[in-house]
C-alpha positions as CSV (number, residue, x, y, z in Angstrom):
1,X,-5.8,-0.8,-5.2
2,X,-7.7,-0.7,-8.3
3,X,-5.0,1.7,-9.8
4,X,-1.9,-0.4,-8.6
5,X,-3.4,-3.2,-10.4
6,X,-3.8,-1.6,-13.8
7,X,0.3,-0.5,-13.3
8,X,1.2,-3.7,-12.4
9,X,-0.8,-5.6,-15.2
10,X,0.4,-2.5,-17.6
11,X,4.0,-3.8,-16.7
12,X,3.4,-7.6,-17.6
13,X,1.4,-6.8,-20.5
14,X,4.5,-4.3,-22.0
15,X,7.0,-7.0,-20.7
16,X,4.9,-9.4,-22.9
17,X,2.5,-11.6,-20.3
18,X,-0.3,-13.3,-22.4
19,X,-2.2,-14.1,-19.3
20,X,-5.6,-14.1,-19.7
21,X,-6.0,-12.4,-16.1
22,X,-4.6,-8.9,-17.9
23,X,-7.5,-9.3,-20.9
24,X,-9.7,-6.7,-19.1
25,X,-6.8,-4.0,-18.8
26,X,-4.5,-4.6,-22.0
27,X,-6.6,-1.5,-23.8
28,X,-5.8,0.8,-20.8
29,X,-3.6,3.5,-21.4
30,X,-1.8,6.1,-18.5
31,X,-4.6,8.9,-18.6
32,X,-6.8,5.8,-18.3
33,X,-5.8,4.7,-15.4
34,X,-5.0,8.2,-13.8
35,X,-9.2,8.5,-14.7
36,X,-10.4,5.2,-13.4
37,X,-8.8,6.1,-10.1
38,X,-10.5,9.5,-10.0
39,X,-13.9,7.9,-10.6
40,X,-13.2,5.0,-7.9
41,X,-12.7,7.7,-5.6
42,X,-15.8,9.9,-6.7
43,X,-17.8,6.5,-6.0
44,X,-16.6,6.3,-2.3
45,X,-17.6,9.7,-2.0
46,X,-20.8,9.4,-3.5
47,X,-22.1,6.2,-1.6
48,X,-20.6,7.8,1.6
49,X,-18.0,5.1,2.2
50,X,-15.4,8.3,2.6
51,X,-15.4,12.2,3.6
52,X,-14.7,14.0,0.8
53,X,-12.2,15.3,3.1
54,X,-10.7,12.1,3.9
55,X,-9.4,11.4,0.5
56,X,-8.2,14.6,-1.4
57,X,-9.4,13.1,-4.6
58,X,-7.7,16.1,-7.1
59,X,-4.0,16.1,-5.0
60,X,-4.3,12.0,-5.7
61,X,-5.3,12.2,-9.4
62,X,-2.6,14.8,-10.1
63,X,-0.1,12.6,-8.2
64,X,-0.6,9.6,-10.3
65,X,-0.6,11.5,-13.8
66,X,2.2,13.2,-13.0
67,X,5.8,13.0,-14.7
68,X,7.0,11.0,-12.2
69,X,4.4,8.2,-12.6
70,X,4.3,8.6,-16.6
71,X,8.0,7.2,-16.3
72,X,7.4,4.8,-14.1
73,X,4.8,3.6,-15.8
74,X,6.9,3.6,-19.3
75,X,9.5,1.6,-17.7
76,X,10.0,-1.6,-19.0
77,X,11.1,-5.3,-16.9
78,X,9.6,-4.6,-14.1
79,X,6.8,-7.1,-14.0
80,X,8.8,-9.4,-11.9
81,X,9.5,-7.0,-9.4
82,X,6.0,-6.4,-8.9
83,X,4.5,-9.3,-8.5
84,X,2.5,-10.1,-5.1
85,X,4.5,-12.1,-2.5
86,X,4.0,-14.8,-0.2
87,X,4.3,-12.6,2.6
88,X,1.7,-10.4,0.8
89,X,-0.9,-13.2,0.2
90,X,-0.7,-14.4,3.9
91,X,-1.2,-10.8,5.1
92,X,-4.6,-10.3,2.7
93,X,-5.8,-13.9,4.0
94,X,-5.1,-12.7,7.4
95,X,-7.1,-9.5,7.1
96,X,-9.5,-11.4,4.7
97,X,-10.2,-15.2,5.7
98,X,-10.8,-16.7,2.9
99,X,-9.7,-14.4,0.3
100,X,-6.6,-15.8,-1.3
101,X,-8.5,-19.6,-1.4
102,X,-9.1,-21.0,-4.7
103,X,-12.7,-21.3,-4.1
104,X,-13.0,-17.4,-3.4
105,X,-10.4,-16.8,-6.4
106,X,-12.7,-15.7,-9.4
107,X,-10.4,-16.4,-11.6
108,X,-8.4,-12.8,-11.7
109,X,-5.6,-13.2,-9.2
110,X,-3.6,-16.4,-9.4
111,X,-2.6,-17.5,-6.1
112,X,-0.2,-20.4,-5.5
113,X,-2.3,-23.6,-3.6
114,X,0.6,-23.7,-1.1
115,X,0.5,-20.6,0.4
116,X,-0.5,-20.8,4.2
117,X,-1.3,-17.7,5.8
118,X,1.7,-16.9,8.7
119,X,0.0,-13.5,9.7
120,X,-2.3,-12.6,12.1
121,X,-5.0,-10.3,11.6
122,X,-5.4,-7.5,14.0
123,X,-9.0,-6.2,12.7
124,X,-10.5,-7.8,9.4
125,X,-10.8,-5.8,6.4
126,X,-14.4,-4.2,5.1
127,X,-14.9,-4.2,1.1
128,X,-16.3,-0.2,0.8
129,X,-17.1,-0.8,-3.2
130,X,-16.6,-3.0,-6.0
131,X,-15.6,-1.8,-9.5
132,X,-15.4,-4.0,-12.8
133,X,-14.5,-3.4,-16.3
């Protein structure tokens, strides 16, 4: 998640976003990113959160600083396309209560005041770690 974030900032920050919720990313750079998600996923090792099994953390690192995902990442108009949907918010409040309301918004993610959640949660989701930059 932490990883898709960076890409998708990295898109409206080359597509030339001045949103202040990309400040903390704007320096980051491909390798970067490939780095921080090796290290996010040495931390769920380390505090047990994951197997080491469970996550493969070398096939995953080479995956996202591969070829492939150095284009991808050079490609340019494509921070429309990746921006969250409504559909999307009212599935993370579903598996979340209270994670896409303004009062639980720190300020990162800007999420439209209208948005009712139209999903039902089968199980909630856990938050395994926290990062920040």
């Amino acid at each position: 998640m932490i990883h898709d974030w960076i890409f998708i900032a990295h898109h409206c920050i080359v597509d030339g976003s001045t949103e202040k919720r990309f400040d903390q990313v704007r320096g980051v750079e491909f390798d970067d990113s490939a780095a921080i998600l090796g290290e996010a996923i040495k931390a769920l090792i380390a505090t047990r959160q994951v197997a080491p099994n469970d996550v493969a953390p070398s096939p995953i690192t080479a995956a996202v600083e591969s070829g492939i995902a150095k284009n991808l990442w050079d490609e340019k108009g494509a921070c429309k396309s990746l921006q969250v949907s409504a559909k999307d918010i009212a599935s993370a409040e579903a598996a979340i209560p209270g994670s896409t309301s303004k009062e639980q918004n720190l300020g990162t993610f800007q999420i439209p005041e209208t948005v009712a959640p139209a999903v039902r949660a089968v199980r909630p989701a856990k938050i395994i770690a926290r990062l920040s930059f």
